[in-house]
C-alpha positions as CSV (number, residue, x, y, z in Angstrom):
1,X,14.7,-33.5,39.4
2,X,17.2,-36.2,38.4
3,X,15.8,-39.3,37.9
4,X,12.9,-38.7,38.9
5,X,14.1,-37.4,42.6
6,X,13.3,-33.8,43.5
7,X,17.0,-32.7,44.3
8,X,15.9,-29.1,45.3
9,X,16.7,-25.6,43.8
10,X,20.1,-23.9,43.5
11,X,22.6,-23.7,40.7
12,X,23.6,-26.7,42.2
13,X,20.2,-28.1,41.2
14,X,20.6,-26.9,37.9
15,X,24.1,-28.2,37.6
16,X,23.2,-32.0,38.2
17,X,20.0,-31.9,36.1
18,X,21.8,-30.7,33.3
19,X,24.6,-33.0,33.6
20,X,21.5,-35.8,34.3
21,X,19.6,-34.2,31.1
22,X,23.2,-34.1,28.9
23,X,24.3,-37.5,29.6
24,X,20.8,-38.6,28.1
25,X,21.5,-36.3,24.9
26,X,18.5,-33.4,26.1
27,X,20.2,-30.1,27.1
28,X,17.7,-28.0,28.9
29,X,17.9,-25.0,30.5
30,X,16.1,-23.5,33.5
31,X,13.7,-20.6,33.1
32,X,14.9,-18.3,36.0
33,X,12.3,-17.3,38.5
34,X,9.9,-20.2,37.7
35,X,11.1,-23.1,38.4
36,X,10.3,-24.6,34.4
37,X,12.3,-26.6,32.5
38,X,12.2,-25.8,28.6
39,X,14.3,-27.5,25.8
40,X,16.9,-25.2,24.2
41,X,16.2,-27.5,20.9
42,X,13.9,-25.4,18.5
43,X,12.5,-28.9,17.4
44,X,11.8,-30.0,21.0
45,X,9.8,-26.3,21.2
46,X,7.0,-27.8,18.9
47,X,8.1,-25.9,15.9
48,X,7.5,-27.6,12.5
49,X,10.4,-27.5,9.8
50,X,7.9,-25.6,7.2
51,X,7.7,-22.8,10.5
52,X,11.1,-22.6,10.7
53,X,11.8,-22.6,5.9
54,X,9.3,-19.6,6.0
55,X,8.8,-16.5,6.9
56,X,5.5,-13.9,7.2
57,X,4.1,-11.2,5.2
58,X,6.2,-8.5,7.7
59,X,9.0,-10.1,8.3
60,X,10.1,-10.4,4.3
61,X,9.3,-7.2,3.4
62,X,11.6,-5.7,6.5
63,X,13.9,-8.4,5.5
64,X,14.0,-7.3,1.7
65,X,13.7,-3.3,2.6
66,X,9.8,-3.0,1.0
67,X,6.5,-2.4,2.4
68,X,3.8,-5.2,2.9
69,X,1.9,-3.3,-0.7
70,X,5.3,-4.1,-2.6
71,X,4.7,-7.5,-1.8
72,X,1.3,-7.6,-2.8
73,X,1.7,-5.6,-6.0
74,X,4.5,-8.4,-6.9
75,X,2.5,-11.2,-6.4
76,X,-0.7,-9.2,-8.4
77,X,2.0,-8.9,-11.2
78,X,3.2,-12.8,-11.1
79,X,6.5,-11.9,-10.0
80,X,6.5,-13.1,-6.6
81,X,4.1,-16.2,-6.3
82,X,1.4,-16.1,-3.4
83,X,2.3,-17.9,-0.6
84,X,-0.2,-20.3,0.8
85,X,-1.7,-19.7,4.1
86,X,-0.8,-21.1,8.0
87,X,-4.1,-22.2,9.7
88,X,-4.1,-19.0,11.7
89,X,-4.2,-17.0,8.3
90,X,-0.8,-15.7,8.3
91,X,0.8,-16.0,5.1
92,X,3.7,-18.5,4.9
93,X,6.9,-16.7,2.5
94,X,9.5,-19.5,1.7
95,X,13.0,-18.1,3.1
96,X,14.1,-17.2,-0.5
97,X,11.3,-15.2,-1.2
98,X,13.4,-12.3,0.1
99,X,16.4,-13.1,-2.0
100,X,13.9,-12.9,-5.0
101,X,12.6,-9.2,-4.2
102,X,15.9,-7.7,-3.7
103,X,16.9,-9.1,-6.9
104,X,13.7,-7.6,-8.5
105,X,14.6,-4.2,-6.8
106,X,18.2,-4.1,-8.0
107,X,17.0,-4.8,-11.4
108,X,14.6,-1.7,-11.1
109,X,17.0,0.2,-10.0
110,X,19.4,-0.7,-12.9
111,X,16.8,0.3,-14.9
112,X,14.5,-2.5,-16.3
113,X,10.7,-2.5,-16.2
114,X,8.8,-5.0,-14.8
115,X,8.0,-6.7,-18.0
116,X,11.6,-7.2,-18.1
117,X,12.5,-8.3,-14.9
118,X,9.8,-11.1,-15.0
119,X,11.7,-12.5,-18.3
120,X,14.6,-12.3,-16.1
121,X,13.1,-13.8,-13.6
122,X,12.0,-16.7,-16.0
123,X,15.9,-16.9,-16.9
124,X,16.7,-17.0,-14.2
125,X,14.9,-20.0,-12.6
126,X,15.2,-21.8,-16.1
127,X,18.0,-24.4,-15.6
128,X,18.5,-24.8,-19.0
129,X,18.6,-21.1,-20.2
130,X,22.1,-19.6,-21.3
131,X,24.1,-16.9,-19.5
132,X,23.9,-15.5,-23.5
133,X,20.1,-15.0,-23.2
134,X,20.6,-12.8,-20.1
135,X,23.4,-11.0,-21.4
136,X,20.8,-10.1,-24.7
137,X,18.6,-8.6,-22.5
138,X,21.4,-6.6,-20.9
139,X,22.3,-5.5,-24.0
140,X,19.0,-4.7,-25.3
141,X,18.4,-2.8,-22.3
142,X,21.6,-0.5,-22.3
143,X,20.5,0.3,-26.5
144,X,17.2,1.7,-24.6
145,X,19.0,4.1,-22.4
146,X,21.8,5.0,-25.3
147,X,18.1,6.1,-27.2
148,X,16.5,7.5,-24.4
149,X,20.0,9.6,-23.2
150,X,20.1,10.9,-27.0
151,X,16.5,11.9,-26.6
152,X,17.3,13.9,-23.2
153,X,20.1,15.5,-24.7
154,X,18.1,17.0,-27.8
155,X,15.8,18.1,-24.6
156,X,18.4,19.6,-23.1
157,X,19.7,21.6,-26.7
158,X,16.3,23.2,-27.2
159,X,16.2,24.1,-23.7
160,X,19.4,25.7,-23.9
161,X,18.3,27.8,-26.5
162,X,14.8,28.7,-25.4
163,X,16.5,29.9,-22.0
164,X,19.2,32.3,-24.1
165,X,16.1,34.0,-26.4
166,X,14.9,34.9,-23.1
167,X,15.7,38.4,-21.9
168,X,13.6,38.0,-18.2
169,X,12.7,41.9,-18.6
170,X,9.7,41.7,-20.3
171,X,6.1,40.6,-18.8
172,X,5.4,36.7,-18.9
173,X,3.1,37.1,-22.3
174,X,6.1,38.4,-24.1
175,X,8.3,35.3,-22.9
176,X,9.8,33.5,-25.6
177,X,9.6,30.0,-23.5
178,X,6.3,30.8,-22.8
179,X,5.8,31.8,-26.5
180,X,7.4,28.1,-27.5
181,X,5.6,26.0,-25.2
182,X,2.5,27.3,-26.7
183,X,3.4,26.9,-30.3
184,X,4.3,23.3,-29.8
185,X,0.8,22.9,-28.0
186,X,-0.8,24.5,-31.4
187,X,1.0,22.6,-33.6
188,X,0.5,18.8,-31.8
189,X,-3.4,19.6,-31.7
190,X,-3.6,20.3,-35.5
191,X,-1.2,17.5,-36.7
């Protein structure tokens, strides 16, 4: 229709109503095998702007590689604020929401606990925090794992020399591992 005159079916059809439609600023398309005419405009579809700025509980957790739980464990922990509700119930993300989880699971994987994450998180959404106060927490954090690698290397020393005292002939009560395992027990539950 053109005009408001029925000018039949056909890509000819099609061709003057969307010339007819274009030089009025609409551009629709046909649905093929109908008949209907729908608006290619996602505004003209109905859809709000707040539809289109969010996103639900499914599709930002495949979006930020987590599972629906992850989301919910964030939001129990203050990291990821609950999103308010559509009238159907679904749960309405903003867009950046998934931005803000992968940061939170690179951060746990260089790493920080969630305690520290959130203060990052804080930093990070803090317009007037310095790039120094980030950098402290950096810091701070790679004095943690300079400790905790000392620790596991003293681990790996008395390891090292529980494994050479032990001559693997003898039955398991005889095993010096065995033997030192069981001291350490004795002594931690009288001290």
């Amino acid at each position: 229709m053109v005009d408001g005159i029925v000018v039949g079916s056909g890509p000819l059809a099609t061709h003057l109503e969307n010339t007819a439609n274009e030089q009025e600023g609409r551009r629709l398309s046909r649905y093929h095998g109908t008949g209907c005419i729908l608006p290619t405009n996602p505004k003209k579809r109905g859809r709000t702007t707040m539809e289109r700025d969010t996103l639900r509980t499914g599709q930002v957790a495949a979006r930020a590689g987590v599972n629906i739980q992850t989301l919910r464990f964030y939001e129990r922990r203050g990291l990821l604020k609950v999103p308010k509700r559509r009238p159907s119930g679904y749960r309405e993300y903003p867009v950046d929401a998934v931005r803000r989880i992968r940061f939170i699971k690179h951060a746990q994987e260089l790493g920080f606990t969630l305690r520290e994450i959130e203060e990052l998180l804080r930093l990070r959404d803090d317009q007037r925090a310095s790039c120094s106060e980030v950098q402290a927490s950096a810091q701070a954090k790679i004095a943690q794992m300079e400790q905790k690698i000392r620790h596991l290397r003293a681990i790996k020393r008395a390891l090292d020399v529980l494994v050479r005292s032990c001559t693997r002939d003898g039955a398991t009560r005889e095993c010096p591992i065995l033997e030192a395992l069981d001291e350490q027990t004795s002594k931690q539950r009288w001290s």
